[in-house]
C-alpha positions as CSV (number, residue, x, y, z in Angstrom):
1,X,0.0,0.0,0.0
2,X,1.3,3.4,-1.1
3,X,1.8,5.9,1.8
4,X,0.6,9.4,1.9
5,X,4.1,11.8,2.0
6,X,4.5,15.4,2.8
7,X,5.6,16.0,-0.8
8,X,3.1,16.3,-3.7
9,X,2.6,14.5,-6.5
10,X,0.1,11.8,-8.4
11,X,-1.1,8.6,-7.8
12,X,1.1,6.3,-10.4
13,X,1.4,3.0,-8.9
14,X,3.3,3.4,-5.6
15,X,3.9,7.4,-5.8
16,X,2.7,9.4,-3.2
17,X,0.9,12.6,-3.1
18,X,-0.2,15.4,-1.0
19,X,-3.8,15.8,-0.1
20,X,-6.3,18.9,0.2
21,X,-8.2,18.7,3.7
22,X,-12.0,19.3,2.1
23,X,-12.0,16.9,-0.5
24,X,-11.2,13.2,1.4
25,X,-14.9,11.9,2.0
26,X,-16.7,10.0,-1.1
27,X,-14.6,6.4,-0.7
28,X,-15.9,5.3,3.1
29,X,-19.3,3.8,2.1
30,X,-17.5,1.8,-1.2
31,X,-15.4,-0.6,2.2
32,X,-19.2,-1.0,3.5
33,X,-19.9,-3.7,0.4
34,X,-16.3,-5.6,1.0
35,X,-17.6,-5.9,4.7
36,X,-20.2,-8.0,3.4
37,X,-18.5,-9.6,1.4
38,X,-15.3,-10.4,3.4
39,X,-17.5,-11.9,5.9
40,X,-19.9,-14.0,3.5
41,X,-16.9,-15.2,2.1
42,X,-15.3,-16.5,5.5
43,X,-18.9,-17.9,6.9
44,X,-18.5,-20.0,10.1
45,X,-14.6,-19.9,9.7
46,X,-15.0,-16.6,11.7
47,X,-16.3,-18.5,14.5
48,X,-12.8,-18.5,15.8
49,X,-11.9,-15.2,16.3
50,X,-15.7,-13.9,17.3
51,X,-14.0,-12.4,20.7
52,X,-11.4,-10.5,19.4
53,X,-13.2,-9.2,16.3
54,X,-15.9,-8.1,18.4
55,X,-13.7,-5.5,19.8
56,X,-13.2,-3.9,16.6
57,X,-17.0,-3.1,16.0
58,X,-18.5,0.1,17.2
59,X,-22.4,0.1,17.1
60,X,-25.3,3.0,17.7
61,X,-28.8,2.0,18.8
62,X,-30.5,4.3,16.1
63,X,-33.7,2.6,17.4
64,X,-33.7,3.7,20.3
65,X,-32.9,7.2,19.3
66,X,-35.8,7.9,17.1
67,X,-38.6,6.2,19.1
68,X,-41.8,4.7,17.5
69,X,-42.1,8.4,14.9
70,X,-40.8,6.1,11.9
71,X,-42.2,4.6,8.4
72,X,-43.8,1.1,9.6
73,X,-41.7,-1.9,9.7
74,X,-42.6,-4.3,6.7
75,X,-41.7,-7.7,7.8
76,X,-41.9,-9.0,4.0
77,X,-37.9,-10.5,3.8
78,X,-36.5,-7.6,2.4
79,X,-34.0,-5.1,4.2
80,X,-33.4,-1.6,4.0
81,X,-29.9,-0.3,4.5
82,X,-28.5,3.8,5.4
83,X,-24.5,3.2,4.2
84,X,-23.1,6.2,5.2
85,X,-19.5,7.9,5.1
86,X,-18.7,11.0,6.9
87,X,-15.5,13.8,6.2
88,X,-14.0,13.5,9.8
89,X,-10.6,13.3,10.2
90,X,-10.4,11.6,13.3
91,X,-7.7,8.9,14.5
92,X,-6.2,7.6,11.5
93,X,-7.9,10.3,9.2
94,X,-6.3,12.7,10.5
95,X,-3.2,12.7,7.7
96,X,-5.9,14.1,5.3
97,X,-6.3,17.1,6.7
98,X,-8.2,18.6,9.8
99,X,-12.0,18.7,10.6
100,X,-13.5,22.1,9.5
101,X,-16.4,21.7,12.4
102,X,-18.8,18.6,12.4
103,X,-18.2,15.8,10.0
104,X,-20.9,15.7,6.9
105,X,-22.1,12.8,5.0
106,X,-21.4,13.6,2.3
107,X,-21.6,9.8,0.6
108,X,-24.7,8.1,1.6
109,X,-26.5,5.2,-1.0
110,X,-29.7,3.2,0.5
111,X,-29.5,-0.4,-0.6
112,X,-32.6,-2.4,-0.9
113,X,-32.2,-6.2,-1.1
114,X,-35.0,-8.1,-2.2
115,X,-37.5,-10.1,-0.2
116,X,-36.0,-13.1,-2.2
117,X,-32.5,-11.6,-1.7
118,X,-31.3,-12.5,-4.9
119,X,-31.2,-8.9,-6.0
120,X,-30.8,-5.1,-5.0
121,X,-31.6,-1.5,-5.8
122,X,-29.3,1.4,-4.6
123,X,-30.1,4.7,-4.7
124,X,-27.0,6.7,-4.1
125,X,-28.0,10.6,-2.8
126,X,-25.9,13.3,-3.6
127,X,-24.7,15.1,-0.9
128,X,-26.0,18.7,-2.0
129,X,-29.2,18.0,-2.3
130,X,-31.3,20.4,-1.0
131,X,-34.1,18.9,1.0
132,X,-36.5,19.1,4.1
133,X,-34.5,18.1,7.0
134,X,-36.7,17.4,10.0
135,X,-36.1,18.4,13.4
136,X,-34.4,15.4,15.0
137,X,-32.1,15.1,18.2
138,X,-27.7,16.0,18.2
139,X,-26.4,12.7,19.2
140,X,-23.3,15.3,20.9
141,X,-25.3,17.3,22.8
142,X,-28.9,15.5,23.3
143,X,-30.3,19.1,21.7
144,X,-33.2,19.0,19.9
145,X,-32.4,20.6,16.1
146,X,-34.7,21.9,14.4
147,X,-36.3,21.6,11.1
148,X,-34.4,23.1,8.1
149,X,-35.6,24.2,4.7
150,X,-33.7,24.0,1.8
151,X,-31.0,22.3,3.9
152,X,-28.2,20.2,2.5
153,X,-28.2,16.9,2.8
154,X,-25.2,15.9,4.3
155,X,-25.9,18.7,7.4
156,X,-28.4,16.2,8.5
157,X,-25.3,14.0,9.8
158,X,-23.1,17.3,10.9
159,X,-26.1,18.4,12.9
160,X,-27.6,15.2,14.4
161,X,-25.1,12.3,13.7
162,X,-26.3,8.9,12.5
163,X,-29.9,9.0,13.7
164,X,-30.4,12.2,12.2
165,X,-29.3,10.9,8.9
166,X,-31.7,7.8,9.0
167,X,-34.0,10.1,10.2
168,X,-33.7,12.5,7.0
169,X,-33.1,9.4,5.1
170,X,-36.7,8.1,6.1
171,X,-38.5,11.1,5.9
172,X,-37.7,11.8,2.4
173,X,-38.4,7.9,1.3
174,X,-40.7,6.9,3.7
175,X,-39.3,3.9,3.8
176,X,-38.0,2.4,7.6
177,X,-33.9,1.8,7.7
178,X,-33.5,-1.7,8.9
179,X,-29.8,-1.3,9.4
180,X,-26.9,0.9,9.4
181,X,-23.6,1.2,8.0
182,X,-20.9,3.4,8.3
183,X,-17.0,3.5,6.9
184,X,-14.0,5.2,7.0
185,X,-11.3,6.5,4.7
186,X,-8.5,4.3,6.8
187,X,-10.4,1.0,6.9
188,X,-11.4,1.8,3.4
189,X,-7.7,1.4,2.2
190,X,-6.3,-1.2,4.6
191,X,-9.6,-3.3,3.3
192,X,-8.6,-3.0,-0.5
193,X,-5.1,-4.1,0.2
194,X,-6.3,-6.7,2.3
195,X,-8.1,-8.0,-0.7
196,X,-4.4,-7.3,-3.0
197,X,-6.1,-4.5,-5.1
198,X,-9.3,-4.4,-7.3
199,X,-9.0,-4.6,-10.6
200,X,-10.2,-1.8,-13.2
201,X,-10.5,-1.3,-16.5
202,X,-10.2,2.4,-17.8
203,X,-11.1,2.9,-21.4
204,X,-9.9,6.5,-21.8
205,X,-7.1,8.5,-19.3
206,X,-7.8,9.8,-15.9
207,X,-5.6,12.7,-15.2
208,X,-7.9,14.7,-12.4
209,X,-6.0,16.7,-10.0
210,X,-8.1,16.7,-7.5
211,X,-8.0,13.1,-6.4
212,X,-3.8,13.4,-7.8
213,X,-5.0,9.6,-9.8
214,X,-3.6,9.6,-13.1
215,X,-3.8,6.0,-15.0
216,X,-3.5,5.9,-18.7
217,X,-6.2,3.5,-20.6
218,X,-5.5,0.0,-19.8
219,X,-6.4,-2.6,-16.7
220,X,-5.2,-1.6,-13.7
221,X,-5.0,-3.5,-10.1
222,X,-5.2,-0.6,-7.5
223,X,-4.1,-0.8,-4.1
224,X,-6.1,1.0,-1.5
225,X,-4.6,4.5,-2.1
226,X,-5.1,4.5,-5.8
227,X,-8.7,3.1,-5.1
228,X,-9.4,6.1,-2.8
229,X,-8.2,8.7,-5.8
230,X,-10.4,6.7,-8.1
231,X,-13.8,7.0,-6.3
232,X,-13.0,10.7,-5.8
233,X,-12.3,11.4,-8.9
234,X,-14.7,13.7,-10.6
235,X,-12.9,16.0,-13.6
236,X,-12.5,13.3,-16.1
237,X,-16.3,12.6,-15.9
238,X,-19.4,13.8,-17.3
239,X,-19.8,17.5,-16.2
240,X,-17.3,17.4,-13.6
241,X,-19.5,17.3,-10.7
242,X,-20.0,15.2,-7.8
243,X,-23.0,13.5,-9.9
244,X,-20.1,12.4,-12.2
245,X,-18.2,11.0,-9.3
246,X,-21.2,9.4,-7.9
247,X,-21.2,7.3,-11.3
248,X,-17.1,5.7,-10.5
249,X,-18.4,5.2,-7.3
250,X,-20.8,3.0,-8.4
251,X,-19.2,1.2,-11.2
252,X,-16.1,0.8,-8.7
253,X,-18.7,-0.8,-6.5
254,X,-19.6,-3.3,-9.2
255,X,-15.8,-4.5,-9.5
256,X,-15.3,-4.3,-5.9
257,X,-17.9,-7.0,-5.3
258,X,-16.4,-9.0,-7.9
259,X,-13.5,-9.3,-6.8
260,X,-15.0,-10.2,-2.7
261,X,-16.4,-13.3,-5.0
262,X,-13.6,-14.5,-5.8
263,X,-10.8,-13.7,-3.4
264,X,-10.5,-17.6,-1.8
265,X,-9.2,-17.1,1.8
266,X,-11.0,-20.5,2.4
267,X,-7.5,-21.5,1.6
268,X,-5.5,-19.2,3.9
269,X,-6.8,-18.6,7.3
270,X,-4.4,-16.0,7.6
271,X,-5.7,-13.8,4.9
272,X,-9.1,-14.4,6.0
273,X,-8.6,-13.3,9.5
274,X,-6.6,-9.9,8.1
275,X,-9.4,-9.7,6.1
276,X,-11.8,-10.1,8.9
277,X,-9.9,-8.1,11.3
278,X,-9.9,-4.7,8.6
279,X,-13.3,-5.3,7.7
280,X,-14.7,-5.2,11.8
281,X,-12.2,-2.2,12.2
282,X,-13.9,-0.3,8.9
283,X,-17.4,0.0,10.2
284,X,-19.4,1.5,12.3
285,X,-23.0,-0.1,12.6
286,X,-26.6,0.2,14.0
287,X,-26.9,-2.3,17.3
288,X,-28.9,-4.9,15.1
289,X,-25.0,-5.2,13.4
290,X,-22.9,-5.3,16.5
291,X,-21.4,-8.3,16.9
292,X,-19.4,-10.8,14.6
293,X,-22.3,-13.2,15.0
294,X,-25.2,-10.5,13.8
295,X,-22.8,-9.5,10.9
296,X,-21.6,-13.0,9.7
297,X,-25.6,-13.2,9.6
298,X,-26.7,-10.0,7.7
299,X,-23.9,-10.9,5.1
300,X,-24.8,-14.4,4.8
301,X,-28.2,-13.3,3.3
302,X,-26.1,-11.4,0.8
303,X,-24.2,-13.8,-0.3
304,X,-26.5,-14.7,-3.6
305,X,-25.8,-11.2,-4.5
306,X,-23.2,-10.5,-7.7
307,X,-22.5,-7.1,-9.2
308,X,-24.9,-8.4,-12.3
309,X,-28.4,-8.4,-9.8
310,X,-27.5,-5.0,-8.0
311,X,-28.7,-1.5,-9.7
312,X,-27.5,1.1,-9.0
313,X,-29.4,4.9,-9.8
314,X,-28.9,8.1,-8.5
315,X,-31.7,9.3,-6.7
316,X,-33.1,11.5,-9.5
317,X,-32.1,15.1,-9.9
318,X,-31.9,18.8,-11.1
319,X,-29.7,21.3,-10.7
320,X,-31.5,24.2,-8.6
321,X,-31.8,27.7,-11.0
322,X,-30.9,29.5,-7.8
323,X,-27.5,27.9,-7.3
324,X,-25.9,25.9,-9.9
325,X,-23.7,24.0,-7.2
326,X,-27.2,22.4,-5.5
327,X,-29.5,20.4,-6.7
328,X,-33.2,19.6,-5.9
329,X,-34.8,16.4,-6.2
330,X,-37.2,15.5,-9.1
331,X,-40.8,14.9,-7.2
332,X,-42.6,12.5,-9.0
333,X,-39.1,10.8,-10.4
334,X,-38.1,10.6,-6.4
335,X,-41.5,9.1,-5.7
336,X,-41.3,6.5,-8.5
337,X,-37.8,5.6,-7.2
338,X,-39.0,5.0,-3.8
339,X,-42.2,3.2,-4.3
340,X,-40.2,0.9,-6.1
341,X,-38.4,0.4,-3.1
342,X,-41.0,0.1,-1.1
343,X,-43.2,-2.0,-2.7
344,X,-40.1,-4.2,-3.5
345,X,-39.9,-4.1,-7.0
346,X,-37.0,-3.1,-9.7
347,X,-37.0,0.9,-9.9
348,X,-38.0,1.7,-13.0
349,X,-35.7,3.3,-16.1
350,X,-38.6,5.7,-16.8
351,X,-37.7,7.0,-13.1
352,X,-34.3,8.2,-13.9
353,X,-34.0,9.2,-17.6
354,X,-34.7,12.8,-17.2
355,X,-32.1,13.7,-14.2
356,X,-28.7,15.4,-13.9
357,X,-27.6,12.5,-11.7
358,X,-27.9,10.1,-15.2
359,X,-25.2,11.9,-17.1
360,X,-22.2,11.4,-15.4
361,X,-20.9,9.4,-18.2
362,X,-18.6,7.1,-16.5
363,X,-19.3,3.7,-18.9
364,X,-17.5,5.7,-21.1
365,X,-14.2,6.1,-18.5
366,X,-14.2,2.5,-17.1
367,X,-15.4,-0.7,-18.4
């Protein structure tokens, strides 16, 4: 894994770069899918190390947070699930800059897995999308915030913390958050060279120096610092926005979960348990997901999931006349989107064709 120096510089191969303290926060929720499949892929082999991997998870009883003032619980087989990453540069964060106030969510996708769970929707939601944010509780301070118009929605997390999120998350969708995931930028890197790199394939040159990743057209097996410049890479993509970026994120996604499929630790208990032991250190979960045992669990109902039965939208969008750096959601687009959800069926094409958030272009930067 290639360390970050004091000099500056690009990401080519093992180089080393110097990194802007404001831009560090899309990668965390991509480690969330290589949790679940890390630990599908070691099953009951965990069972070893339950006691010492327990230690690594930290878990927040969001349930017990917001009350009974939620969507209602459909007991149908399906899940609903708030992955979340937030810009603090706590602990091991901290060599990417320093926090600028509260952390912000700024990458946030809900995943719906089928009743069946042989497929799944996610809906990834930019972060400056202005919505309603409803009053909700400061998980710092026990304060009751209150309601915000035209707020952005990654202040729902600076201002309230998890349950705030799932909160917003809720109220917008109307849909009840079964479980919670959270990930960092450091268990994001040390899970990727865990795994010995993902491999992608870039059909024309990334040269964006913002992220400092430059790789020239060609397959490419990048470690975990080259992986973090790739899912926040943004200027050789579409428009250049985050909507752009939200598009790598998810076709990085798709490879990442490929490669969880087929990375055989059954035949090193070593590697399994390093895997393991990143993975637990990565997240940060809801209580129903705080243990080894309710993990190994949750994942093993993933484990018929491939990158071919997951799609992936972008909750749909349009820039706001007011501010061309925002963007409002598309009503009845955001209400087809979520009916699909909840009524547990595919979200439709029709749903998405006429937002921003569908032009970021990035089939035609990686395969």
């Amino acid at each position: 894994m290639s360390e970050q120096s004091r000099g500056t510089g690009r990401i080519r191969g093992t180089g080393s770069r110097r990194r802007k303290p404001t831009r560090r926060h899309r990668a965390k929720v991509i480690a969330a899918w290589t949790v679940a499949g890390v630990v599908v892929v070691g099953g009951a082999g965990l069972g070893y190390a339950y006691m010492a991997l327990d230690g690594n998870l930290s878990s927040i009883d969001i349930d017990a947070k917001l009350g009974t003032d939620r969507p209602d619980d459909v007991d149908d087989g399906s899940q609903d699930i708030l992955v979340l990453g937030s810009d603090s540069r706590s602990g091991g964060n901290g060599k990417y800059g320093q926090d600028e106030g509260a952390a912000r969510s700024d990458t946030a996708m809900v995943v719906h897995v089928d009743k069946g769970h042989k497929s799944a929707s996610v809906v990834s939601i930019p972060r400056d999308t202005l919505i309603e944010r409803p009053a909700c509780e400061s998980d710092t301070t026990g304060d009751r915030v209150p309601a915000e118009h035209r707020a952005m929605f990654n202040t729902a997390y600076e201002v309230g913390g998890p349950a705030c999120a799932v909160k917003t998350v809720e109220s917008m969708s109307g849909i009840r958050m079964d479980h919670y995931l959270e990930v960092d930028f450091t268990g994001f890197k040390k899970l990727i060279d865990e795994l010995g790199g993902v491999e992608i394939t870039t059909k024309t040159a990334i040269d964006d120096s913002k992220s400092h990743l430059d790789l020239e057209p060609g397959t490419h097996t990048l470690n975990g610092e080259e992986s973090l410049g790739l899912v926040r890479t943004r200027k050789s993509v579409g428009d250049g926005s985050d909507l752009g970026r939200i598009q790598l994120q998810q076709a990085f996604i798709k490879a990442l979960m490929d490669q969880t499929k087929s990375v055989g630790v059954f035949s090193s208990p070593k590697k399994l348990y390093g895997l393991a032991d990143a993975a637990t250190k990565a997240v940060t979960t809801d209580s129903g997901l705080g243990s080894v045992k309710k993990l190994t669990g949750f994942a093993n109902g993933l484990k018929g999931l491939g990158a071919d039965n997951v799609h992936m939208v972008t909750l749909p969008v349009e820039y706001d006349p007011a501010d061309p750096n925002r963007v409002l959601p598309q009503e009845k687009a955001g209400r087809q989107v979520w009916a699909a959800l909840r009524n547990d069926r595919p979200i439709p094409a029709s749903a998405t064709e006429k937002s921003a958030g569908d032009k970021g272009d990035a089939d035609k930067v990686v395969e």
